[in-house]
C-alpha positions as CSV (number, residue, x, y, z in Angstrom):
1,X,46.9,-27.3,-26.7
2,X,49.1,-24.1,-26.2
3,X,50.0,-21.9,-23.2
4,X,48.2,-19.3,-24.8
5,X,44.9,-21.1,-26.3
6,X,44.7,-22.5,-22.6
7,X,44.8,-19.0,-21.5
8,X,42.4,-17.7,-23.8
9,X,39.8,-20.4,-23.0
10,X,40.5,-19.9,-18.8
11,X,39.4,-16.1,-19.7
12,X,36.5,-17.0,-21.9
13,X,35.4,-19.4,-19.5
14,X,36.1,-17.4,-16.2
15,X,33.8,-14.3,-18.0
16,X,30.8,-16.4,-18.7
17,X,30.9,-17.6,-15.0
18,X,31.3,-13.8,-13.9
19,X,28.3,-13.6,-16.2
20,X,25.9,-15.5,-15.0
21,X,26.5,-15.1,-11.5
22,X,25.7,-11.4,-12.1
23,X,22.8,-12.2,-14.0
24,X,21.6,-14.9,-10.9
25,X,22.8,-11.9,-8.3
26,X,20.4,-9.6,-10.2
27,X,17.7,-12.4,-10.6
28,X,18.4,-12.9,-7.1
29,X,17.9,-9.0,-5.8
30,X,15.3,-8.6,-8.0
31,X,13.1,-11.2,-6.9
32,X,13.5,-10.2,-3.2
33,X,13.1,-6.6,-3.7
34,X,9.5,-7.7,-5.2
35,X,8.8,-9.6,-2.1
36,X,10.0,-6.9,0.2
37,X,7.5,-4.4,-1.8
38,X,4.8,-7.3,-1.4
39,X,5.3,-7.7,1.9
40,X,5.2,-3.4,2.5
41,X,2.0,-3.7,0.3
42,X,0.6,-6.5,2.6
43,X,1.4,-4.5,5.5
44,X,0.2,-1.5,4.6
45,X,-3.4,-3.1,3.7
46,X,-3.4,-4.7,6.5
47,X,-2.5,-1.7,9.1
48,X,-5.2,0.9,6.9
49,X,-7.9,-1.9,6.9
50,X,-7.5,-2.6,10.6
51,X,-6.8,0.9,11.6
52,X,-10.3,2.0,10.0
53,X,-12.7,-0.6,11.0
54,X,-10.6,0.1,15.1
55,X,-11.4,3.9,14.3
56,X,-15.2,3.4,13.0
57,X,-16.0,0.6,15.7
58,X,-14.4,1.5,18.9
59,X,-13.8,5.1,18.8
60,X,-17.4,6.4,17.2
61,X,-17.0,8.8,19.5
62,X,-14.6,10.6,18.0
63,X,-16.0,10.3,14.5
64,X,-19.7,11.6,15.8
65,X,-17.6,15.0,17.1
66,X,-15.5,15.5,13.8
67,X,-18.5,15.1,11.6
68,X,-20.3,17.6,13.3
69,X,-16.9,20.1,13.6
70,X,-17.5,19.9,9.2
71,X,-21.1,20.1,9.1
72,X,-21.8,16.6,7.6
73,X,-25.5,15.6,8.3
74,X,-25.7,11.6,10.6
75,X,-26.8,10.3,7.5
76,X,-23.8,10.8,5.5
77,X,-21.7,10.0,8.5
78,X,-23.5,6.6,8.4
79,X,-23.1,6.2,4.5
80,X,-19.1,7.2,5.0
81,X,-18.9,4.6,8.2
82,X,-20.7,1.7,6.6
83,X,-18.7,2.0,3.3
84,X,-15.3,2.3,4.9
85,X,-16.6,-0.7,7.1
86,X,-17.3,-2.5,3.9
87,X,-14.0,-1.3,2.1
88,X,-11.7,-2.4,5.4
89,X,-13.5,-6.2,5.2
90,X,-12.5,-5.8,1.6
91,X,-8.7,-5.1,1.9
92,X,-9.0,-7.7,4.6
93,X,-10.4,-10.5,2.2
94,X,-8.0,-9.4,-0.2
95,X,-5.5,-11.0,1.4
96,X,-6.9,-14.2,0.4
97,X,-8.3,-13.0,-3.1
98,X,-5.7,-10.8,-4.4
99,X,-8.1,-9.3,-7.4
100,X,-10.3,-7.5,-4.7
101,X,-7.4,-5.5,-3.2
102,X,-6.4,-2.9,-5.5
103,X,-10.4,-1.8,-6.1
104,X,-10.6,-1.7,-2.4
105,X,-7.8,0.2,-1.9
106,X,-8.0,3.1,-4.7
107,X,-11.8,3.2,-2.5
108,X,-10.5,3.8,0.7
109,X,-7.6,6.3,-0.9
110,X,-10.6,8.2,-2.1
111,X,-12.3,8.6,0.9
112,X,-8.5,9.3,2.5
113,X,-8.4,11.9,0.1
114,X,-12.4,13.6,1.1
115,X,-11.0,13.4,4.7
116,X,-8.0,15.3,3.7
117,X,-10.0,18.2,2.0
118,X,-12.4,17.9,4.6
119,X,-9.9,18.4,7.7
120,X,-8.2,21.3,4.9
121,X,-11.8,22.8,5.1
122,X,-12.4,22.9,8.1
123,X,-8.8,24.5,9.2
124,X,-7.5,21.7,11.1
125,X,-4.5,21.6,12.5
126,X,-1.5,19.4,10.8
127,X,-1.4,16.5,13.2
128,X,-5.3,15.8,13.1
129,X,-4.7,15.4,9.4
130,X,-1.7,13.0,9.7
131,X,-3.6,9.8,9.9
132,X,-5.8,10.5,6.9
133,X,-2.9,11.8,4.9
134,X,-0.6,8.2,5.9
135,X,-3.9,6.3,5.2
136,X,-4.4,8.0,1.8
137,X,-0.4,7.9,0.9
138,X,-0.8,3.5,2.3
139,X,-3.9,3.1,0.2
140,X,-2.4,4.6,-2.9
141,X,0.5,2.6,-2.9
142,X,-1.3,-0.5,-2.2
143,X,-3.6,0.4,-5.2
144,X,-0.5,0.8,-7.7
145,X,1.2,-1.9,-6.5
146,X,-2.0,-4.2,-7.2
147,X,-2.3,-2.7,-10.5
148,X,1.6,-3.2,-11.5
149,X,2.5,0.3,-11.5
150,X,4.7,0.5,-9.0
């Protein structure tokens, strides 16, 4: 074999080895940037599922005096508690059954959303309509990630 068919073959051989490490790099960086985003999606449906049933549960208070600052009537208050209750044990037991969790969490981004337009109705000031708005923006991306859009 020749100087120069030796040569030829080193650089054949050296590209295809530059080759597939870059395609197992990108395999590589790929695959953990999906787990990153499942692990952001895990986190956020479990921070917006705990958050909500903490909210509904232990600070009632709270909820009984917004209510009545927009003019909602105790039985929809109810109906709203007792399905976000129902939603949060949803996104909770979707961590276990994965097929529940982006149906849960395009339902709790909906009623993210009515909170927003409620607290925009009723004037409310920026920072009381920060958690809604972080819930609603959580929920959302949980929902597309479920789905395979994002």
């Amino acid at each position: 074999m020749s100087h120069q068919n030796y040569q030829l073959c080193y650089i054949i051989e050296f590209e295809i080895t530059q080759l597939s490490c870059g395609l197992v790099f990108r395999f590589f960086v790929t695959l953990n940037k999906s787990m990153v985003m499942e692990h952001i999606s895990l986190l956020s449906q479990t921070t917006v599922a705990v958050s909500v049933l903490i909210v509904w549960v232990f600070r009632y208070h709270n909820v009984i005096t917004e209510f009545q600052q927009f003019g909602y009537s105790d039985v929809f208050r109810n109906f709203v508690g007792a399905s976000k209750i129902a939603i949060s044990t949803l996104l909770l037991t979707g961590i276990w059954y994965a097929e529940l969790t982006p149906y849960a969490a395009l339902g709790m981004a909906a009623f993210m959303l009515a909170a927003q337009l409620s607290h925009l109705k009723a004037k409310n000031p920026f920072l009381q309509r920060l958690p809604s708005l972080v819930f609603l923006l959580m929920s959302a991306f949980v929902a597309l990630f479920h789905f395979g859009t994002i």
